[in-house]
Each structure stands twice: as C-alpha cells, then as structure tokens.
C-alpha positions as CSV (number, residue, x, y, z in Angstrom):
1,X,0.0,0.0,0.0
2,X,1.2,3.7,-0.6
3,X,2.1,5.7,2.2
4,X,1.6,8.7,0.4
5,X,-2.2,8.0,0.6
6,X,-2.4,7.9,4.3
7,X,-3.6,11.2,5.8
8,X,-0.9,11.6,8.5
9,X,1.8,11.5,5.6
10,X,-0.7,14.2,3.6
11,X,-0.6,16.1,6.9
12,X,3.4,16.2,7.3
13,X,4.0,17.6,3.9
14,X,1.7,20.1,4.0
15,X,3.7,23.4,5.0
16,X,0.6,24.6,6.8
17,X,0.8,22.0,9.5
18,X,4.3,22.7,10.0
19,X,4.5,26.3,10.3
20,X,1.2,27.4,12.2
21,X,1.8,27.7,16.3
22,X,0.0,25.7,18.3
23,X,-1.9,27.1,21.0
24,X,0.7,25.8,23.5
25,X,3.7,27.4,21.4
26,X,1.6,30.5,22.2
27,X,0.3,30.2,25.7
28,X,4.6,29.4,26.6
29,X,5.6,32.3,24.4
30,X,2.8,34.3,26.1
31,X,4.1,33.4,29.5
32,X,7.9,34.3,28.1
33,X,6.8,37.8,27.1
34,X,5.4,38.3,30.3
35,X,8.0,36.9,32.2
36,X,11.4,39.3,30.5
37,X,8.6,42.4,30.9
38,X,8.9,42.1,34.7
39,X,12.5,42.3,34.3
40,X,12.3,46.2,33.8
41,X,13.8,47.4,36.6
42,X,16.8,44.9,36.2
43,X,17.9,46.4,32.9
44,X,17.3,49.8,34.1
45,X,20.0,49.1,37.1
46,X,21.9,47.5,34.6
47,X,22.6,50.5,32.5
48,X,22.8,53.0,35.5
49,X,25.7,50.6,36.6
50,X,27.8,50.7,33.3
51,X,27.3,54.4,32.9
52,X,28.8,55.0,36.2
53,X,31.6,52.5,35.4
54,X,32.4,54.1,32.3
55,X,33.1,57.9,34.2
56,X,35.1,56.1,37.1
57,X,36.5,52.8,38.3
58,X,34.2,49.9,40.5
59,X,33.8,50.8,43.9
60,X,35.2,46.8,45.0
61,X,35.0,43.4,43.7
62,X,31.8,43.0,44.4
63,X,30.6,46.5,42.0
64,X,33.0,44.8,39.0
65,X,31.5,41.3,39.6
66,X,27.9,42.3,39.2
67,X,28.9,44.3,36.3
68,X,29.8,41.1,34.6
69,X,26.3,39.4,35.8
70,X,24.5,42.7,34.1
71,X,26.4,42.2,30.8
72,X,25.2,38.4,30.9
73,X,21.5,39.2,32.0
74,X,21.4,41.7,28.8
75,X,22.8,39.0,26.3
76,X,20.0,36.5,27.6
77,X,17.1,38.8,27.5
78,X,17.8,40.5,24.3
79,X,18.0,37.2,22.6
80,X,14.7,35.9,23.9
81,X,13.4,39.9,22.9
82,X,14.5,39.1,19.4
83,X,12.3,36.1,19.4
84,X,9.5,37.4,21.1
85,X,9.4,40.7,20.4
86,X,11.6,41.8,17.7
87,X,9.0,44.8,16.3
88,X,9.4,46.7,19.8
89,X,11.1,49.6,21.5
90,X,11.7,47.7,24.4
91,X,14.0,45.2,21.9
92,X,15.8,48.3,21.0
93,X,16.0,49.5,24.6
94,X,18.0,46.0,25.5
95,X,20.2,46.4,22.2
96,X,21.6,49.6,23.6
97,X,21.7,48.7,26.9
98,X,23.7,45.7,26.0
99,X,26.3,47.7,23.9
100,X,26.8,49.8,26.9
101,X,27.4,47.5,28.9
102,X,29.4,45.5,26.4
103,X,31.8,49.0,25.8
104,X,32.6,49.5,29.4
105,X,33.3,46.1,30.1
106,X,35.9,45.4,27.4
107,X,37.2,49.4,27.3
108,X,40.9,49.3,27.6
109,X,42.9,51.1,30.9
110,X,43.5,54.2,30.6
111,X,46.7,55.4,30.0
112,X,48.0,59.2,29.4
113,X,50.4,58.2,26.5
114,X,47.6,56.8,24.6
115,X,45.0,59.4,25.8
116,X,47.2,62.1,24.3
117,X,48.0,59.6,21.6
118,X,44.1,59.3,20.6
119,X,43.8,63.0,21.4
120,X,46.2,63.7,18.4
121,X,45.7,61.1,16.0
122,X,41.8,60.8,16.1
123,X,40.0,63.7,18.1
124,X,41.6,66.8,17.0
125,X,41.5,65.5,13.0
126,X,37.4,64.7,13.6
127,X,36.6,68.1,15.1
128,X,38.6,70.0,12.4
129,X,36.4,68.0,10.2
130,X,33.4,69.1,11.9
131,X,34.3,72.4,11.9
132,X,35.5,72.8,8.5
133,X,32.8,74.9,7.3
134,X,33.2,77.0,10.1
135,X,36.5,77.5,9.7
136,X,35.9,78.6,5.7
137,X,33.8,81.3,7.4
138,X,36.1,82.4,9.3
139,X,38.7,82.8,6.9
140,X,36.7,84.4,4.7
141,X,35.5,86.7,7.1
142,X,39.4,87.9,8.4
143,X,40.6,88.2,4.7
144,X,37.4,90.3,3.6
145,X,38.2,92.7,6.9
146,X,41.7,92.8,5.7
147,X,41.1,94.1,2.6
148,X,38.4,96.3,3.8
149,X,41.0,97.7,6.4
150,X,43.3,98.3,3.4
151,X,41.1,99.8,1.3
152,X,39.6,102.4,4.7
153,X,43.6,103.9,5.4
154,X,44.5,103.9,1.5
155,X,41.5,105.7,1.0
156,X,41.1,108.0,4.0
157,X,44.7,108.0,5.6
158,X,43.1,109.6,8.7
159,X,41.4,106.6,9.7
160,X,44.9,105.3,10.8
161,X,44.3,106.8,14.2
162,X,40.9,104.5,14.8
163,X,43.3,101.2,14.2
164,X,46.9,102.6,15.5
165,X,48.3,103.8,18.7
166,X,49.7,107.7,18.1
167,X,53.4,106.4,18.7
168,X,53.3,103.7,16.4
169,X,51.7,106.4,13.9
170,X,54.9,108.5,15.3
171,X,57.7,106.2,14.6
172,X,56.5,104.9,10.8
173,X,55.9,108.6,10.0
174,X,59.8,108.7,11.1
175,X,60.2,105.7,8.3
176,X,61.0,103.5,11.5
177,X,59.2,100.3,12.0
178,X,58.2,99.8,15.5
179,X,59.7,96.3,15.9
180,X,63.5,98.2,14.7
181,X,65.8,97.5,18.0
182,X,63.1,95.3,20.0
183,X,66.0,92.9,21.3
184,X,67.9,95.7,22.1
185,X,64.9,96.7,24.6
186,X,63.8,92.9,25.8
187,X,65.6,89.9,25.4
188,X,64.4,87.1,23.5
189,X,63.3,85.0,26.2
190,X,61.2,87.3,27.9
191,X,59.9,88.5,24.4
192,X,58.4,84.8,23.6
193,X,56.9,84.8,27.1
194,X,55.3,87.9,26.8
195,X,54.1,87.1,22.9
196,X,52.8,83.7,23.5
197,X,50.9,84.7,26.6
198,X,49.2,87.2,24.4
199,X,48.1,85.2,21.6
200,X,47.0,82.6,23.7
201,X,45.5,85.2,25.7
202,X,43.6,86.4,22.4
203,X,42.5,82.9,21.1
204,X,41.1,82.2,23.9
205,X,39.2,85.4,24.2
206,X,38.5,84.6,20.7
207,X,36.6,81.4,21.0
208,X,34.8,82.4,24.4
209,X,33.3,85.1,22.5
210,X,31.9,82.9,19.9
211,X,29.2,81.8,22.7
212,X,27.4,85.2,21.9
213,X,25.9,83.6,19.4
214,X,29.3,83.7,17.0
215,X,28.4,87.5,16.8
216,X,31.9,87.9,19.3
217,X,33.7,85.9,16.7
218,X,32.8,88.0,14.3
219,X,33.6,91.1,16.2
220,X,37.6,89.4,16.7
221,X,38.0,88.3,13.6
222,X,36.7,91.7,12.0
223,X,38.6,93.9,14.2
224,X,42.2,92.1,13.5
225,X,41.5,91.8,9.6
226,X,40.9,96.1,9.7
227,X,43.9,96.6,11.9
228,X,46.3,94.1,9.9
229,X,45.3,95.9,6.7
230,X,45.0,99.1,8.1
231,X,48.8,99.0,9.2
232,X,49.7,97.3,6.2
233,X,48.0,99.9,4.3
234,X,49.6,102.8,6.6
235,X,53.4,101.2,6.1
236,X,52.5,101.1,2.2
237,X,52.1,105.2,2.1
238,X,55.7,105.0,4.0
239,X,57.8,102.5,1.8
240,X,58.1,100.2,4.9
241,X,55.0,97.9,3.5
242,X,58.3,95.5,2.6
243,X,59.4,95.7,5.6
244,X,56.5,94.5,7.8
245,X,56.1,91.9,5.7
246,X,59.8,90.1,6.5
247,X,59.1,90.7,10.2
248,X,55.4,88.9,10.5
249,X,56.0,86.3,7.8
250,X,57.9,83.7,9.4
251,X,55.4,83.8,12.2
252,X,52.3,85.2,10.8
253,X,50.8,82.2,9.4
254,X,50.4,80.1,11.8
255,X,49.4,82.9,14.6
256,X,46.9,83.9,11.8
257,X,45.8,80.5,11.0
258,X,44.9,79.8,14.8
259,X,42.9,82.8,15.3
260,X,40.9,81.8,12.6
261,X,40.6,78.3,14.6
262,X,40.0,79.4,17.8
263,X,36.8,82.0,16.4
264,X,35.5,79.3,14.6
265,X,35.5,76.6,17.5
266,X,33.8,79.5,19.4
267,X,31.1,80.2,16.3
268,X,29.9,76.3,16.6
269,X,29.7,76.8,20.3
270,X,27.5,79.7,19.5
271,X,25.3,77.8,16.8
272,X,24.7,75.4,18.7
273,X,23.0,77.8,20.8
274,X,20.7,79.2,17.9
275,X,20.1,75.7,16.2
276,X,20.6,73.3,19.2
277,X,20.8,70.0,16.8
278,X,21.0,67.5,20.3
279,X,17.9,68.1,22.3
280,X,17.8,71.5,24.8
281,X,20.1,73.9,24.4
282,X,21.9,73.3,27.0
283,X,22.4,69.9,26.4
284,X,23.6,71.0,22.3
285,X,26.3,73.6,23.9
286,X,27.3,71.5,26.4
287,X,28.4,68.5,23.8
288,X,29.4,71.7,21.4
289,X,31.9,73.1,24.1
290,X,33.0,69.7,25.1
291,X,34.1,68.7,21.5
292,X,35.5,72.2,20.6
293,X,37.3,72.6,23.5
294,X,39.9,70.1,22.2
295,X,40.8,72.1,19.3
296,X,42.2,74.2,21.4
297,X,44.7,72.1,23.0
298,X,46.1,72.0,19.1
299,X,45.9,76.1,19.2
300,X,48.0,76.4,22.6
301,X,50.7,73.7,21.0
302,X,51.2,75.9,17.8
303,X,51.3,78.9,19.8
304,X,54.1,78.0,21.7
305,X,56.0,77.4,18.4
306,X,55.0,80.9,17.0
307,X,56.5,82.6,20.3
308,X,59.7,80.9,20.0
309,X,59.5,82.3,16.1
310,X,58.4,85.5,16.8
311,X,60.8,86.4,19.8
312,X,64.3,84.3,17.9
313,X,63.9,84.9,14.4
314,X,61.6,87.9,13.3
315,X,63.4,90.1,15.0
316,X,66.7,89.0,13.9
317,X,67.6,91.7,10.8
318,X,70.2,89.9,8.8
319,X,67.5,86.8,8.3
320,X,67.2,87.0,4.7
321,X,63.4,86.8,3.4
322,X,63.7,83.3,1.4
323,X,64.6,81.9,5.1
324,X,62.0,83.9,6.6
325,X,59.4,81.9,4.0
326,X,60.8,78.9,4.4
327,X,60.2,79.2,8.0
328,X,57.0,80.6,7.8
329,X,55.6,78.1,5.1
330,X,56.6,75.0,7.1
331,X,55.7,75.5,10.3
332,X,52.2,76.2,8.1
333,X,52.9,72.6,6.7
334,X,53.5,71.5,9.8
335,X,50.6,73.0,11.1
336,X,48.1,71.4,9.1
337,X,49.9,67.8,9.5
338,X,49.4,68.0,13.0
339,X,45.2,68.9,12.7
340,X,45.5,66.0,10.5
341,X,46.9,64.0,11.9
342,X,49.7,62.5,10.0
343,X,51.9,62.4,12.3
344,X,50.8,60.1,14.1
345,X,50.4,56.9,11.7
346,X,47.2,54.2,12.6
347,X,46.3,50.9,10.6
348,X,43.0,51.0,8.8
349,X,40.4,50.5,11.2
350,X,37.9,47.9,10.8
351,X,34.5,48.4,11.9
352,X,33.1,46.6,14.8
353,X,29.5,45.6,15.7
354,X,30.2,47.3,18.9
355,X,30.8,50.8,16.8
356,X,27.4,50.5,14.6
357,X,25.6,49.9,17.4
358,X,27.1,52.4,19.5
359,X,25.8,55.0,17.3
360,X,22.6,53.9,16.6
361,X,21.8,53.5,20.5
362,X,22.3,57.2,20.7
363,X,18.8,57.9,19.6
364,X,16.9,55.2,22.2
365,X,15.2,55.7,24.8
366,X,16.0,56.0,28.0
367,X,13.2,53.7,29.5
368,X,12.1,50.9,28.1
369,X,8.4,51.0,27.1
370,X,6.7,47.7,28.7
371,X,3.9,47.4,26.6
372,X,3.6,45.7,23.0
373,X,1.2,47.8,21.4
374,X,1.3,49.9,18.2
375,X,2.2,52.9,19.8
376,X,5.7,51.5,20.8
377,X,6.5,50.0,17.1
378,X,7.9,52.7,15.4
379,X,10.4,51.1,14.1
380,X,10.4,50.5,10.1
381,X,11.0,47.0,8.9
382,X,14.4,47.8,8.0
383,X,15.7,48.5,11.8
384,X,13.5,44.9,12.6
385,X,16.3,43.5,10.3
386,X,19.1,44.8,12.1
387,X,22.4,42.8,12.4
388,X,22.6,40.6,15.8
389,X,24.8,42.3,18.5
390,X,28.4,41.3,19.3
391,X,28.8,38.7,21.3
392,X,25.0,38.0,21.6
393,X,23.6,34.7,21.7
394,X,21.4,33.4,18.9
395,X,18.2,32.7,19.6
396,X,17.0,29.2,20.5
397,X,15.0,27.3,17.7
398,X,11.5,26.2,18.5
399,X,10.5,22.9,19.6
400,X,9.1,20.4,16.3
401,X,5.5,19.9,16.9
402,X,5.7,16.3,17.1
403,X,2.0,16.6,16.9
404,X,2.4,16.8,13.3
405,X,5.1,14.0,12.7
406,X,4.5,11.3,10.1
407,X,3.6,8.3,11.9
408,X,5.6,5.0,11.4
C-alpha cells in the first residue's frame, strides 16, 4: 500500500501544519513575554551601573562582579526579545543597553600616553572636520576685513588713528618700524613669554566670545582683519610695507591661522545655541563646548612654536626673506599635519558591531516602554532586520510539533 495515501503523511507535507503555532507554542511564548517584561527594573539598574563605570573605576570586587552578571543578563534577555518581540522599543532599549554594557566592560585602561596619543591622531582630526565649514567662514570673514582695512587707510589716511596707537603712527611717519631694535629693549626669552601669553590670551578670548551667538567671533576676527590691513595699508604710504612683511612672515601664518581656529570653534559653540541639533540647548552647547574645546589644546601647542619664532627669528635683521618663507611656510605645513593627523600613523580600522551599534543607541530611549502595542512600534521593517549584537547569543530554535510528525 502507498504511504503517500495515508492522511498523516498528507498532513506532514503540507507546510501549513508545520509552520502554524499551536496554541501551547503560544500560551509558553505568552508566559515568556510576560515573564522578561517584569525584568524592567533589572535592565534599568543594569545600564545605570555601566554608565557610572564608564566615568570612574568599580567601587570593589563585588561592584565589578555584578557588572559582569549585568552584561550576561542583557545578552540573555535580548535574545529571547528578538524572538519574542523583535517589532518593539523595548527590543531596541535592550540592544543599547547591552552595547553599553558590552563598551565598558571590554574598554581598555586608561593610560596618558595613549590618551594624548588618541587625542592627536583621532580627536583633534574629527573636530577640524566638523568644523571645517566654520572655519571657511572664518577665513573668509578675516581676509574680507583685511582688505576692507586696506582699502579704509588707502583711501582715508586719517582713519589710521581708529586702528593705531599715536606712537606707532609716530615712529613709521619717522620711516621706523616699531619692531627696529626690539632685542635691544627685551631679550628674546622674555619676548616669547610675553608674545605667547598674548596670543593665547587672544584665542582664547577669541573662541569664548563665539558663545554670543558667534556675533563675538565676528567682532575678533573683523577687528584684526581692519587693523592688519589698516597698518599694512599705513606702512605702504611710508615704503616700509616690505618691511612688515619680513618681520610677521615667518610667524604670521600660523598665529593667523589659529585665530581663525580658535573664532571658529567658538562660532559652533554659538550655533549650537541658535540651532541646538541634540535636544535642549543646554544639552547642544554642552556637547558643542565639550568637543571644541579640544581644538584648542592644538591652538596652545602651535602657539608655543609661534613665540619661540616670533621672539628668535623675526626680530633677527640679517635673516634673509627666502629663510624667513621657508620658516614661515613650514611651520604652516607642519601646522596642518598636526590637525590631520599624519603624524601620528594608525592601521586602517575595521569596523566593529560594537561601533554600529554604538551609534545607533544614541537615539533610544532612556526607559524601556513595557507594553507591545502599536504605539511603541515605530520602528520601520528595516531597523527589525538589524544585524545581531556582538557577542550576543542566537536565539533558540523552536521545539518540532511532534503533533504533526508522520507516523511509522
């Protein structure tokens, strides 16, 4: 006799008798569902516990330990949530509690080398990125001023006396530049100290009064672009227009270059303020300042280099120009290697789980909803299908009806 005539063999090959839950499958899945809901308050201390850990070190063993039990609790309950309710918030909620806790339990030590090390090779070259179209503003802005400045005491040579101090307008009108003799006066030591405390001094007066707003950045940056041409301009009418321009090239540059740095750090401090792009404002200008602020540490280290310049070498007279360019030109070079980063050399990185993840938890919530209804599926299909976590275990399979199994 054929098998295949017998209704239990009918009924195993029929996909409809396979794939259809029972109503046990869905009483037990039911009963699941329920069950990880209750466990709220667990994930919730969780988190709390690996966002303390990642601003400071566990208390004692026991604060490390349970760290490690949180990290194993999150694994297992986000693998029965993608079972049982993949289409949720609350699936999402354990995803980035889980790389949370997964980031602060396998972060490296801390270590000041490699802190500086990161600071230079990875930070600094990620917010000049970021501020890149900030900082085409503000270039744009100081050379417009310049030329404006120019343009004012070429013009009107009157005006000189609204950008220049009456014995500076006293010694060039003697065909004198006021920087003639300056070593004679102060040595070179002191000269660099007193230099390099003024321009960082200035930057950082600079970028604090981009917080208005950015209308104080424009008010720095305006006011140096009219003086610098307004002088330049002034020395012109005088023949000593040459002149100037061997003493503030070898240094000019850079001490140019990061006043334009420092206004625009402090303009995105002050956009973020008028178009807060991270919740409140305070929360957009306190993430603004934070990662701005770090540009500066770049600005103080290039600083230091244009003192040293600008007390040894620009007042030296028998420095011929082509050195003075030379100078000038590559500590510019230098300059930009160093907010890009190429001096500091790094294999290319690979992309980890972890790092997706990390940056797609930023947007979750910070409670988990604890409820399965519409309103908490706002998700799209396309986040449902969303690579597995690292590290996260796979979901069991469901039991075989054996209900359903083609009899002997």
């Amino acid at each position: 006799m054929n098998t295949n005539s017998r209704p239990g063999a009918k009924a195993a090959s029929s996909p409809t008798a396979t794939s259809n839950p029972t109503p046990t499958t869905n009483a037990r899945d039911h009963a699941l569902e329920f069950s990880l809901l209750q466990r709220a308050e667990r994930w919730k201390a969780a988190t709390a516990r690996a966002q303390r850990l990642a601003r400071e070190p566990a208390s004692d063993l026991a604060d490390a330990t349970q760290m490690a039990d949180d990290y194993r609790l999150l694994a297992h309950d986000l693998a029965r949530a993608r079972r049982l309710i993949p289409d949720t918030r609350t699936r999402e909620y354990l995803e980035a509690a889980y790389v949370r806790a997964h980031n602060t339990l396998h972060r490296t030590a801390w270590h000041p080398g490699y802190a500086l090390l990161n600071l230079f090779r990875d930070e600094i070259p990620a917010v000049v990125r970021w501020l890149t179209p900030h900082i085409l503003w503000a270039t744009t802005i100081f050379i417009l001023t310049v030329f404006a400045g120019y343009w004012m005491v070429h013009t009107y040579p009157d005006v000189i006396g609204l950008f220049a101090s009456p014995d500076l307008i006293a010694t060039v009108e003697r065909g004198q530049l006021w920087t003639e003799g300056i070593l004679n006066i102060v040595p070179s030591s002191v000269l660099s100290l007193q230099i390099l405390t003024n321009n960082i001094v200035v930057s950082l007066f600079a970028y604090c009064a981009g917080f208005v707003f950015g209308l104080g950045t424009l008010y720095i940056l305006g006011l140096n672009g009219l003086m610098l041409g307004a002088v330049f301009a002034f020395t012109g009418q005088h023949g000593l227009e040459a002149a100037l321009f061997r003493f503030i090239v070898a240094h000019g540059c850079v001490e140019i270059s990061v006043m334009c740095l420092s206004g625009a750090a402090g303009a995105a401090v002050g956009e973020a303020l008028i178009r807060p792009s991270c919740g409140s404002r305070s929360e957009s200008f306190r993430i603004a300042a934070l990662r701005s602020g770090k540009l500066l540490i770049a600005c103080a280290v290039l600083l230091v280099g244009s003192g040293l310049i600008e007390g040894y070498i620009s007042p030296r007279p028998h420095l011929p120009l082509w050195g003075r360019l030379v100078i000038g030109i590559g500590y510019w070079i230098v300059m930009i290697a160093l907010l890009k980063g190429w001096f500091f050399r790094r294999a290319t990185p690979v992309a980890s789980d972890a790092t997706t993840h990390t940056r797609a938890a930023a947007s979750f919530p910070t409670n988990p909803p604890m409820s399965r209804s519409r309103e908490h599926r706002d998700v799209s299909a396309a986040t449902v299908a969303a690579r597995p976590a690292p590290h996260a275990p796979a979901p069991r399979a469901q039991p075989r009806d054996r209900s359903t199994r083609e009899p002997r």
